[in-house]
Every structure is written in C-alpha cells, then in structure tokens.
N, CA, C and O atoms as a CHARMM CRD file, in Angstrom:
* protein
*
  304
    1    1 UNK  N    -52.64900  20.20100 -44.35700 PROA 1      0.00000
    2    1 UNK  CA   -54.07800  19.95700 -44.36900 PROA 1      0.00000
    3    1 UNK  C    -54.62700  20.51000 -45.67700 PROA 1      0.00000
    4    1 UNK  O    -54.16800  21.52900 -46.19400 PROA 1      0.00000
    5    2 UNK  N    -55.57500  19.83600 -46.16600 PROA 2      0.00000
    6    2 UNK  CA   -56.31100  20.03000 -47.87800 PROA 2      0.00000
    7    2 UNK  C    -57.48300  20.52000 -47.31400 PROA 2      0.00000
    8    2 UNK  O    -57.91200  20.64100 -46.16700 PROA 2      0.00000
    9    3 UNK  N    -57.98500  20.83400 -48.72200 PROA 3      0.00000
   10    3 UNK  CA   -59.56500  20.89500 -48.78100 PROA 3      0.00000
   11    3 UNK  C    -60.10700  20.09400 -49.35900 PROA 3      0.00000
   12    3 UNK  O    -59.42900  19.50600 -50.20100 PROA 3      0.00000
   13    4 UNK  N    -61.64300  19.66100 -49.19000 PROA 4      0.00000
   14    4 UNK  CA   -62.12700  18.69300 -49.62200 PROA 4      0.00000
   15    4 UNK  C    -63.25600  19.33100 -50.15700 PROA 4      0.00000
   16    4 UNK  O    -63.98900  19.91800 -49.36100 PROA 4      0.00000
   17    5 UNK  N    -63.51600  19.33000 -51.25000 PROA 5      0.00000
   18    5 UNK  CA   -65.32100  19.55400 -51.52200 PROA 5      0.00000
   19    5 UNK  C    -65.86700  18.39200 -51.64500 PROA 5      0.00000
   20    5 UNK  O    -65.28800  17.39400 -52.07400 PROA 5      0.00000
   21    6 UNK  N    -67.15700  18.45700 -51.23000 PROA 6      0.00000
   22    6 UNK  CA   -68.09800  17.68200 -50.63000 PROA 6      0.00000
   23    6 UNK  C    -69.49200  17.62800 -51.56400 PROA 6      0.00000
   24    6 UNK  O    -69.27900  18.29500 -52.57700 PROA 6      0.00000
   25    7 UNK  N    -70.73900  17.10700 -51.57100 PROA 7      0.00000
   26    7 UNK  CA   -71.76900  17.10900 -52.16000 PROA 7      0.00000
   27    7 UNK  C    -72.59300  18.22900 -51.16200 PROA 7      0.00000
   28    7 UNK  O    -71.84500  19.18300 -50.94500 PROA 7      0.00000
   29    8 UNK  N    -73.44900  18.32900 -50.73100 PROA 8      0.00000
   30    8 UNK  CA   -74.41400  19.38400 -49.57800 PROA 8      0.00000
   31    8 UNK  C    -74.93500  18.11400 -48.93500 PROA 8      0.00000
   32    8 UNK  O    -75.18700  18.07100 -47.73000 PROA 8      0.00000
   33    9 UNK  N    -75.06200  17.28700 -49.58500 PROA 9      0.00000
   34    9 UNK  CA   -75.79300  16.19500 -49.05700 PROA 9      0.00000
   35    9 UNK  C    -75.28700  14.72000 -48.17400 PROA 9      0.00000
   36    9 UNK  O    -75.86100  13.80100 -47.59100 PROA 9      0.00000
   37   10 UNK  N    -73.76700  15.15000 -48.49300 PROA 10     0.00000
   38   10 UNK  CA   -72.49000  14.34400 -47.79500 PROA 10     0.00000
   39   10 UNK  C    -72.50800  14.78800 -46.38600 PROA 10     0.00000
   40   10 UNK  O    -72.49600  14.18400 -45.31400 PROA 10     0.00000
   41   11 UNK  N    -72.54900  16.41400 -46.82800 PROA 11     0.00000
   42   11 UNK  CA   -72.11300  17.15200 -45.78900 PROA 11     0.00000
   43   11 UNK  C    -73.25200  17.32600 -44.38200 PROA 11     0.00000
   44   11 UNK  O    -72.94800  17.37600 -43.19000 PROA 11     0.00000
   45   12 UNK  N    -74.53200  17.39000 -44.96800 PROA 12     0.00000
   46   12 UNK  CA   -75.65700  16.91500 -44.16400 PROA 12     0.00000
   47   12 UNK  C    -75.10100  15.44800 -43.44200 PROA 12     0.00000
   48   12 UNK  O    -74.44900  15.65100 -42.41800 PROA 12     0.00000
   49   13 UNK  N    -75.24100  14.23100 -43.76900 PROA 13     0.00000
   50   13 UNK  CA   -75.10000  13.22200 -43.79400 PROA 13     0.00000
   51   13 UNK  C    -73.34200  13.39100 -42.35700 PROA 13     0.00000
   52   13 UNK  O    -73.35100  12.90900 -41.22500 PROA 13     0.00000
   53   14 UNK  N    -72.56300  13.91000 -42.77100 PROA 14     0.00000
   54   14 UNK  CA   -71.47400  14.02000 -41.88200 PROA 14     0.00000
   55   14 UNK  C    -72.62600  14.89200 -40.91100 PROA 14     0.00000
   56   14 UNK  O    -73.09400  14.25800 -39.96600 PROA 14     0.00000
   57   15 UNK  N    -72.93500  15.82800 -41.04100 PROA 15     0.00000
   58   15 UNK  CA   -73.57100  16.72100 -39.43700 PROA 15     0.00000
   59   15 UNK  C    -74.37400  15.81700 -38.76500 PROA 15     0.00000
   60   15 UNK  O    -74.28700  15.72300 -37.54000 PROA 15     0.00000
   61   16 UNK  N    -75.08600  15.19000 -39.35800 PROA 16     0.00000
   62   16 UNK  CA   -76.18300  14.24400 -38.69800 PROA 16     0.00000
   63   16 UNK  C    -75.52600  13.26000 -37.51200 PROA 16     0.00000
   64   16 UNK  O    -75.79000  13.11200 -36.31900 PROA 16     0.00000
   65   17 UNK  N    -74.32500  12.52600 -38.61400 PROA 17     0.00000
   66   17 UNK  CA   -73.60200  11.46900 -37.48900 PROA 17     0.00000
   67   17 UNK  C    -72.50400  12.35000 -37.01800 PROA 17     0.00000
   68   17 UNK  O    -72.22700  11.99100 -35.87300 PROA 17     0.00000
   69   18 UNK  N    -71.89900  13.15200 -37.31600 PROA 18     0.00000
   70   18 UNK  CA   -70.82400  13.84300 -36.37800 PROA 18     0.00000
   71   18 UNK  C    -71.74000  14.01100 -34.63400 PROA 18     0.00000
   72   18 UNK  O    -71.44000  13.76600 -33.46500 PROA 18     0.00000
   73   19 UNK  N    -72.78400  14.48700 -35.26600 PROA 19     0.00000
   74   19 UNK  CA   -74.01500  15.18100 -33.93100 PROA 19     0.00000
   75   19 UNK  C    -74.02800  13.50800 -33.07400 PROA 19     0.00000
   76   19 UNK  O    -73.89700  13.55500 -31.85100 PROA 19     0.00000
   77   20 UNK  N    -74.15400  12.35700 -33.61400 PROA 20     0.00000
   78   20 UNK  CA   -74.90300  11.21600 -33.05700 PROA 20     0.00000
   79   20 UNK  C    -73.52100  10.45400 -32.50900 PROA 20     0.00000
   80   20 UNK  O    -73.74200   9.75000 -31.52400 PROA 20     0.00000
   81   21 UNK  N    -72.15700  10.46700 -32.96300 PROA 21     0.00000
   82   21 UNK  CA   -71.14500   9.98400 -32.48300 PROA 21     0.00000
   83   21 UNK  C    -70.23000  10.67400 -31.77800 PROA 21     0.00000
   84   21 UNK  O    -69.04900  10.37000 -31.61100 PROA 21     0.00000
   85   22 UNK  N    -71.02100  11.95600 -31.22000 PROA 22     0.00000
   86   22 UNK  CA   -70.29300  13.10000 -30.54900 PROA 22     0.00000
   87   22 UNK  C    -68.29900  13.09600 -31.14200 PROA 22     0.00000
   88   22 UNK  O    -67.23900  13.07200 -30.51600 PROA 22     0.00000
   89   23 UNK  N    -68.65800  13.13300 -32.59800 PROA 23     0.00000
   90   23 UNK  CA   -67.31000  13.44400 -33.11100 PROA 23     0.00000
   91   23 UNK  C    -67.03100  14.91900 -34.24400 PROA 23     0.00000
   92   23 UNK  O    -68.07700  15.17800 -34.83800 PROA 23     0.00000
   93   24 UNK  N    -66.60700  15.26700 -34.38100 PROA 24     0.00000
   94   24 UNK  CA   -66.53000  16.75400 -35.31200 PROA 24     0.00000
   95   24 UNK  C    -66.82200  16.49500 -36.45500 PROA 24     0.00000
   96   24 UNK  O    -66.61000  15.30800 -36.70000 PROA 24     0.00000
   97   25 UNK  N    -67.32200  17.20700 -37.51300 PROA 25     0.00000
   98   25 UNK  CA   -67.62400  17.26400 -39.20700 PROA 25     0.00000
   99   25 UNK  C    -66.33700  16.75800 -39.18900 PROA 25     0.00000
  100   25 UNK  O    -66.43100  15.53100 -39.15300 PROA 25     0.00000
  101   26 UNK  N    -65.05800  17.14500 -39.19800 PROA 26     0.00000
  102   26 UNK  CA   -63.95900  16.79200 -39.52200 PROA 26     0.00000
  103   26 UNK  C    -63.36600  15.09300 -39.17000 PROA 26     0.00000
  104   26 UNK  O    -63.09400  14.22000 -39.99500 PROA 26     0.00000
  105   27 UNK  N    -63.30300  15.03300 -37.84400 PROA 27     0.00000
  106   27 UNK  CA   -62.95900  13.50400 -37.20200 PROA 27     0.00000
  107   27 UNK  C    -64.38100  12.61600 -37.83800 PROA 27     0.00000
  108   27 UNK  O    -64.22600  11.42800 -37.55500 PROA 27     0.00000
  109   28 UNK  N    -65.36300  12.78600 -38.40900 PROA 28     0.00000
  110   28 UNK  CA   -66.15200  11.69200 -39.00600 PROA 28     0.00000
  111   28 UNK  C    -65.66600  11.78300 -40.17500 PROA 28     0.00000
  112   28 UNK  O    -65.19500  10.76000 -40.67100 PROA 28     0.00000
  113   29 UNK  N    -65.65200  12.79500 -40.78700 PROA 29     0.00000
  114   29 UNK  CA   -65.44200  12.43700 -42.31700 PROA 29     0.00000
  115   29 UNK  C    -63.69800  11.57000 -42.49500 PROA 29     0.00000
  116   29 UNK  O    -63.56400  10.71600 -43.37200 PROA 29     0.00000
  117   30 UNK  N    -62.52200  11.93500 -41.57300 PROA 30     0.00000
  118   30 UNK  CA   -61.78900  11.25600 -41.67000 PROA 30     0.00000
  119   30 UNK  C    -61.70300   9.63800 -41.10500 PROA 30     0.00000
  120   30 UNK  O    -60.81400   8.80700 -41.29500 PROA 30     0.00000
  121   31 UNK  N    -62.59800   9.55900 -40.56700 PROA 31     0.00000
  122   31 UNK  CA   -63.02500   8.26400 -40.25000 PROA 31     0.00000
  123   31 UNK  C    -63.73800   7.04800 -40.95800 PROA 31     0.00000
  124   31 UNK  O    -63.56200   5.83100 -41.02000 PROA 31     0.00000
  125   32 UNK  N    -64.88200   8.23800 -41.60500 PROA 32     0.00000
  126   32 UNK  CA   -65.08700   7.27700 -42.96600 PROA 32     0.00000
  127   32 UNK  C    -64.32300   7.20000 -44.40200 PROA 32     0.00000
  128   32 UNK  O    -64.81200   6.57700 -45.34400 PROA 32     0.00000
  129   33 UNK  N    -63.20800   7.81800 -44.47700 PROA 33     0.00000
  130   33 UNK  CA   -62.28300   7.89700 -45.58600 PROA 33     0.00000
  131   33 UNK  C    -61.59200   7.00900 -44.76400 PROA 33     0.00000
  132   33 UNK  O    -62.26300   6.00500 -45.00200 PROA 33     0.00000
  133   34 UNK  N    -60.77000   6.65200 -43.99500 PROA 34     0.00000
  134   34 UNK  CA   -60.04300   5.46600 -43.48600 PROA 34     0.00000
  135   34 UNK  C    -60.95000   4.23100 -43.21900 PROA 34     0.00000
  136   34 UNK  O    -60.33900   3.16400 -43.14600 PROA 34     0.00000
  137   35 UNK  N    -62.13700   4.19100 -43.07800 PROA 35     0.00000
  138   35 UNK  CA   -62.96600   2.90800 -42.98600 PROA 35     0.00000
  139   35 UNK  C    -62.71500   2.72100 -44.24800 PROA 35     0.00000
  140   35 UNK  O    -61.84800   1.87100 -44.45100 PROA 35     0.00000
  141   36 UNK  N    -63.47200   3.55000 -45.79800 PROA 36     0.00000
  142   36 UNK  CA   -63.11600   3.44900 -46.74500 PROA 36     0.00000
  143   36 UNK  C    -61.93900   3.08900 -47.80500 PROA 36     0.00000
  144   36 UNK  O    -62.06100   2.53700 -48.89900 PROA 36     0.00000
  145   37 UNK  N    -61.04200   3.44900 -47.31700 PROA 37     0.00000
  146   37 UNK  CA   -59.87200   2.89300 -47.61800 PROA 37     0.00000
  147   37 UNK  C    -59.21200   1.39900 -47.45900 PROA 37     0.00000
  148   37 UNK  O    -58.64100   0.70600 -48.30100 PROA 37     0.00000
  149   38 UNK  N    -59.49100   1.15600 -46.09700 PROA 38     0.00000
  150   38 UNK  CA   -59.65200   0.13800 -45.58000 PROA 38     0.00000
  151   38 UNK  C    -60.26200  -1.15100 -46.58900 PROA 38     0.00000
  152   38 UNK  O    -59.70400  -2.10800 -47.12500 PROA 38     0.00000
  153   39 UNK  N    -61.91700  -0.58700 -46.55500 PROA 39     0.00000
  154   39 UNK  CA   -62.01900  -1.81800 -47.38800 PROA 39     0.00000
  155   39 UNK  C    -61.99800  -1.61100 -49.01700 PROA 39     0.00000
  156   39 UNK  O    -62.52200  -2.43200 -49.76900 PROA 39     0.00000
  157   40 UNK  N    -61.47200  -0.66700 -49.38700 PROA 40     0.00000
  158   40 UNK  CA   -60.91200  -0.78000 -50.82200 PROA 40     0.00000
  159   40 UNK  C    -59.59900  -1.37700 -51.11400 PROA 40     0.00000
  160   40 UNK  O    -59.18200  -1.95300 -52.11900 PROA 40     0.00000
  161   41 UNK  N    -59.11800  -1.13000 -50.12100 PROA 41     0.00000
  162   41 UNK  CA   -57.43600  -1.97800 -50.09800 PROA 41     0.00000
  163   41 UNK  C    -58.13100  -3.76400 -49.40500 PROA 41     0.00000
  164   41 UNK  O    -57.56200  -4.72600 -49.92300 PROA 41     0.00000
  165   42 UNK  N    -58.76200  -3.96300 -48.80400 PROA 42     0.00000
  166   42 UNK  CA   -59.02200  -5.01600 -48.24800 PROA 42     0.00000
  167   42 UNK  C    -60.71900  -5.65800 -48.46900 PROA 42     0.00000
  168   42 UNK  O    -61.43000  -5.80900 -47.47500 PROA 42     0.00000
  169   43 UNK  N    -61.12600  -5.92700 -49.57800 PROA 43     0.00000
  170   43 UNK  CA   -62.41800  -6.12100 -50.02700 PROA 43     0.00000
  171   43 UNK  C    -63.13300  -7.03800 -49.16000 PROA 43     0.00000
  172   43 UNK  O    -64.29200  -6.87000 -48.78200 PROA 43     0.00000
  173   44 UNK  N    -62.12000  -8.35900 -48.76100 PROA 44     0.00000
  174   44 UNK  CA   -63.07100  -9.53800 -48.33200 PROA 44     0.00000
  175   44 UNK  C    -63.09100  -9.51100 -47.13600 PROA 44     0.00000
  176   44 UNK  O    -63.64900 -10.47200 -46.60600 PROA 44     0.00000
  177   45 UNK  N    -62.35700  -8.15400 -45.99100 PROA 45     0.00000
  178   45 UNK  CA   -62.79000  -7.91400 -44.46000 PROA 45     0.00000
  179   45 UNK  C    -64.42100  -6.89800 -44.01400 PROA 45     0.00000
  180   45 UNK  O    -65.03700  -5.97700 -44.55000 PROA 45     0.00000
  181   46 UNK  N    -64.51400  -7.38700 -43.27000 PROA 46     0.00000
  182   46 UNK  CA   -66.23000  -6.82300 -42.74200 PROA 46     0.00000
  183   46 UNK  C    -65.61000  -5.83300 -42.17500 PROA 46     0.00000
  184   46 UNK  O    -64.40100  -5.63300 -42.28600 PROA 46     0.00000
  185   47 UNK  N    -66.57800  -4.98200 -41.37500 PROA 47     0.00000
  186   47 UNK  CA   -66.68300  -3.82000 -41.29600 PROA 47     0.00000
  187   47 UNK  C    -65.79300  -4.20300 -39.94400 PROA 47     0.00000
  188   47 UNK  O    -64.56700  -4.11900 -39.88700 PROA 47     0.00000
  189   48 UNK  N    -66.55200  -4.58300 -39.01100 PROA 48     0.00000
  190   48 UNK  CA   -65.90500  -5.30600 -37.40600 PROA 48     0.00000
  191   48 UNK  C    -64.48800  -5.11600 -37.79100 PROA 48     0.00000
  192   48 UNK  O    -63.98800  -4.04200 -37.45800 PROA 48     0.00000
  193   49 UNK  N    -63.81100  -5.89500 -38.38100 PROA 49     0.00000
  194   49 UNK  CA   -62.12900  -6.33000 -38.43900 PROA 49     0.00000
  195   49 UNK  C    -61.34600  -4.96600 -39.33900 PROA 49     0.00000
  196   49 UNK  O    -60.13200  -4.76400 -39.34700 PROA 49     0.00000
  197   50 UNK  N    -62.26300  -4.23300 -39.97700 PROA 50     0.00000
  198   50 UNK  CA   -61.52300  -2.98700 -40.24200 PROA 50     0.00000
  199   50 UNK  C    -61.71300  -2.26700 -39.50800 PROA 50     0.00000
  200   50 UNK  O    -61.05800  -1.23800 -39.66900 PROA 50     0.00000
  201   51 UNK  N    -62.65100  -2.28500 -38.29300 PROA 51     0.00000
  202   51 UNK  CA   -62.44600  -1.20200 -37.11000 PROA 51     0.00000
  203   51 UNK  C    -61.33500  -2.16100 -36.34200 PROA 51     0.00000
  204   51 UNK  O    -60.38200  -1.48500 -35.95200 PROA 51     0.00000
  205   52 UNK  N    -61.23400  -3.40700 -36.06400 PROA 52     0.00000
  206   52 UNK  CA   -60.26300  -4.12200 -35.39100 PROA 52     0.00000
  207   52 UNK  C    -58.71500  -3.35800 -36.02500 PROA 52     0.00000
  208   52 UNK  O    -57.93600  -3.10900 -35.10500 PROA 52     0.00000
  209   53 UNK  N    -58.31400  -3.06000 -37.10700 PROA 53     0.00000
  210   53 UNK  CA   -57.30200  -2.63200 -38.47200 PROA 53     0.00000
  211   53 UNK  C    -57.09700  -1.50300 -37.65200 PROA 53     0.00000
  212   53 UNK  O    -56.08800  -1.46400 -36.94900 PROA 53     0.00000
  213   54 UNK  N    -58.30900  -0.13100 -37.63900 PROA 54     0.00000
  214   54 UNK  CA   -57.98800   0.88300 -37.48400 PROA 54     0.00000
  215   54 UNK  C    -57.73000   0.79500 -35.62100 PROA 54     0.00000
  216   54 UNK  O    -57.60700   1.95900 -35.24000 PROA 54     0.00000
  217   55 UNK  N    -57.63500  -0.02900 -34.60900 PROA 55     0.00000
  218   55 UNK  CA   -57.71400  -0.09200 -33.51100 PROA 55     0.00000
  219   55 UNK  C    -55.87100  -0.48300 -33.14800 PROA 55     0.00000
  220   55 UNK  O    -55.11800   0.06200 -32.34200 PROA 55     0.00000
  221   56 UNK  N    -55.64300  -1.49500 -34.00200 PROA 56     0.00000
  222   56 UNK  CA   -54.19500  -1.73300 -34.18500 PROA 56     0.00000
  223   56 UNK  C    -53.19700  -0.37000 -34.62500 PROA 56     0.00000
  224   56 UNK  O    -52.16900   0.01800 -34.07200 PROA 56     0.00000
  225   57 UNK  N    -53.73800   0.06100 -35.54500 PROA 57     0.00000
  226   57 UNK  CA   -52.77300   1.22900 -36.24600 PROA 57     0.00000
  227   57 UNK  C    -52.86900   2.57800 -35.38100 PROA 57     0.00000
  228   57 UNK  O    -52.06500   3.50400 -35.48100 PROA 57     0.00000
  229   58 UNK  N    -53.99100   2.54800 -34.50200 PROA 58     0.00000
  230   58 UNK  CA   -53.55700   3.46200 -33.09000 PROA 58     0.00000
  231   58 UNK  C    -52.94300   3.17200 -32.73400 PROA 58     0.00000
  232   58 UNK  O    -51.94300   3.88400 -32.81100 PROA 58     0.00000
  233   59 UNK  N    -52.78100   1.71700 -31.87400 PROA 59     0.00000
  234   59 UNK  CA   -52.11300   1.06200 -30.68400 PROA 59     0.00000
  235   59 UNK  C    -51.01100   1.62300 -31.18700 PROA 59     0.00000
  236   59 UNK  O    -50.53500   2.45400 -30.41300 PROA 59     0.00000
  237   60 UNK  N    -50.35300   1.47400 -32.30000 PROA 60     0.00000
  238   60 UNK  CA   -49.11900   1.43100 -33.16200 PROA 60     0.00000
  239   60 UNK  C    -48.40400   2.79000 -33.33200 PROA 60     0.00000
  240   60 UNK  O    -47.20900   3.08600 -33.28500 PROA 60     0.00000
  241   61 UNK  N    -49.58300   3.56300 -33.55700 PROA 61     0.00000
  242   61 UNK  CA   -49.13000   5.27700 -32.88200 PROA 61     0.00000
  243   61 UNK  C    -49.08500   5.74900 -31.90900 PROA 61     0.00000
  244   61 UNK  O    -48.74000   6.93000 -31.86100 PROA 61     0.00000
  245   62 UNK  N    -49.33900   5.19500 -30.96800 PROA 62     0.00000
  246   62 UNK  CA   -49.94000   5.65500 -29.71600 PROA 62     0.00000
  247   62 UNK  C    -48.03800   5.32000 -29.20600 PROA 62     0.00000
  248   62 UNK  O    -47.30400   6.09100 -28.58800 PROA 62     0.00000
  249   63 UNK  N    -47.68600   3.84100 -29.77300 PROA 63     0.00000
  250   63 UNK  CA   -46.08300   3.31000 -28.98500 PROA 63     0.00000
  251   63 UNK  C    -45.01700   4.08900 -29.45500 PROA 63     0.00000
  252   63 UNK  O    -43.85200   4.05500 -29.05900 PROA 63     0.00000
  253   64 UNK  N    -45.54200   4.85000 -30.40000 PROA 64     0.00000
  254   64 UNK  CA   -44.45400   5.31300 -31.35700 PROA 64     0.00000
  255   64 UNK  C    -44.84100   6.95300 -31.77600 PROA 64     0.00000
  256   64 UNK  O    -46.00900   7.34100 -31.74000 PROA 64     0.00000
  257   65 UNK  N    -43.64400   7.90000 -32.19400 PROA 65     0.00000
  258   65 UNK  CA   -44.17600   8.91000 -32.90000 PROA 65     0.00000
  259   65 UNK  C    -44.84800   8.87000 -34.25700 PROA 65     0.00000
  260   65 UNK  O    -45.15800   9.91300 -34.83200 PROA 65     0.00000
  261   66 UNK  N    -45.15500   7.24100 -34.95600 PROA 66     0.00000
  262   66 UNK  CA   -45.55000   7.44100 -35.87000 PROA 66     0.00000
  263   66 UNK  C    -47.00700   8.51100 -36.52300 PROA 66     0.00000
  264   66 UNK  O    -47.80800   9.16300 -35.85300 PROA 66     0.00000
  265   67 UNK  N    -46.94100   8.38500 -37.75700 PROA 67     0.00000
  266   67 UNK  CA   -48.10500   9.17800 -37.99200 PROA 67     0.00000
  267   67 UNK  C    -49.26800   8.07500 -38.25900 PROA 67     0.00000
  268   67 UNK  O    -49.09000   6.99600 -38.82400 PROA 67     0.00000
  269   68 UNK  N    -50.63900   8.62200 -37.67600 PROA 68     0.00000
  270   68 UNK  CA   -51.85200   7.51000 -37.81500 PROA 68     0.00000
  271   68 UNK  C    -51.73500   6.86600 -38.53000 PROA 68     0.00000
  272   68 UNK  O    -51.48000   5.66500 -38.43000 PROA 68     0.00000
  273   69 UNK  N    -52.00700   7.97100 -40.15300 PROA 69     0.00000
  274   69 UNK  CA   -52.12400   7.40600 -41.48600 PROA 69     0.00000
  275   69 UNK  C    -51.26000   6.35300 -41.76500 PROA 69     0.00000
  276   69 UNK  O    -51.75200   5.46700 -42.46400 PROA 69     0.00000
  277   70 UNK  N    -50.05600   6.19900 -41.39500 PROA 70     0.00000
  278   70 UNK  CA   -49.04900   5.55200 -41.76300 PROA 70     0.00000
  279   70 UNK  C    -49.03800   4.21000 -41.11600 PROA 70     0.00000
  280   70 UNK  O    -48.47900   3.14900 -41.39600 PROA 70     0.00000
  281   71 UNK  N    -49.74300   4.55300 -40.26800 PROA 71     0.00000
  282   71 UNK  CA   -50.00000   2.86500 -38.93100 PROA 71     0.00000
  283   71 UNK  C    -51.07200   1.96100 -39.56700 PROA 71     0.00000
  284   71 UNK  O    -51.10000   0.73900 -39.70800 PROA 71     0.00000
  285   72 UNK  N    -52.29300   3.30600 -40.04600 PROA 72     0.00000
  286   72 UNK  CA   -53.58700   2.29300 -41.01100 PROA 72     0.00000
  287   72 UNK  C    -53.02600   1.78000 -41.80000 PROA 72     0.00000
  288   72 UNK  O    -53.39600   0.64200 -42.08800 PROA 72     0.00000
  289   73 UNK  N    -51.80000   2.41100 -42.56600 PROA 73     0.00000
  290   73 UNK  CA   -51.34300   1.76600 -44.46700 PROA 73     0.00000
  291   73 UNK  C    -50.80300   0.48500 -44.26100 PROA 73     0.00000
  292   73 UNK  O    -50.62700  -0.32600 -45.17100 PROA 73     0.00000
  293   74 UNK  N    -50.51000   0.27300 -42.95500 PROA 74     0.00000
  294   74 UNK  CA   -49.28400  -0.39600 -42.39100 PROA 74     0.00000
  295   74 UNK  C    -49.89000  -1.59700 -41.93200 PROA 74     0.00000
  296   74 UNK  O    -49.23600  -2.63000 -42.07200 PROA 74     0.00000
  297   75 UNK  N    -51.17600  -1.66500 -41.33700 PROA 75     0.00000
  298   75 UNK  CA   -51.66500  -2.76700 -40.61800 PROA 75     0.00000
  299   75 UNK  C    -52.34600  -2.94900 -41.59500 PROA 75     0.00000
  300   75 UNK  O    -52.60500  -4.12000 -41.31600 PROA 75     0.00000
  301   76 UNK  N    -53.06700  -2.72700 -42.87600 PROA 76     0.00000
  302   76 UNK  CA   -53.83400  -2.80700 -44.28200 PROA 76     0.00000
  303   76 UNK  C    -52.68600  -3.92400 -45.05800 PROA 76     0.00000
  304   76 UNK  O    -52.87300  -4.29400 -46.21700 PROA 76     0.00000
C-alpha cells in the first residue's frame, strides 16, 4: 500500500461523497482512480459500461484468487 498526496480540495470532495455513498475516503478514492483509468484506457465507453467493466472484473475475482486490479486491466 502507497501514499497518495492529494489537493485539500480533492480530499474535501472524497469526504463529501465517501459520506453520500456510505463508502470510506479510501474505497472512493480507489474507485474513482479505476473509473479513471478505465476511461483513459477506453475513451469512447460512457460511464454506465465502465461501471458494467468494473462489475465483470469483480465477477472475475470473486471466481478466482485473482487480484481486483488485475481483473479491471483484464476486462479493459
């Protein structure tokens, strides 16, 4: 596990929706770095079908010991 520095204003922005998607500072911000990723590797998919992306690359860990990350790179 890394560290990340952040802006103050990122980090606001993560508390706000961490608070509203009952998910942790941590599980949002890695959520929007894999949404992000997502559509930097994949420009011409909408938002919908890269949560569809990240829904597959669970399924895909969930059957297997794989690691998440490796299921998103994988279904990308």
């Amino acid at each position: 596990m890394g560290i990340v520095k952040i802006s103050e204003q990122m980090h606001e922005n993560l508390r706000l929706t961490s608070g509203a998607l009952s998910r942790s500072i941590n599980a949002q911000a890695e959520h929007w770095l894999r949404v992000g990723m997502l559509a930097e590797l994949n420009p011409n998919l909408a938002y919908a079908d890269i949560c569809q992306l990240l829904i597959q690359a669970e399924r895909q860990a969930e059957g297997s010991s794989a690691d998440k990350d490796a299921a998103v790179a994988q279904a990308a």
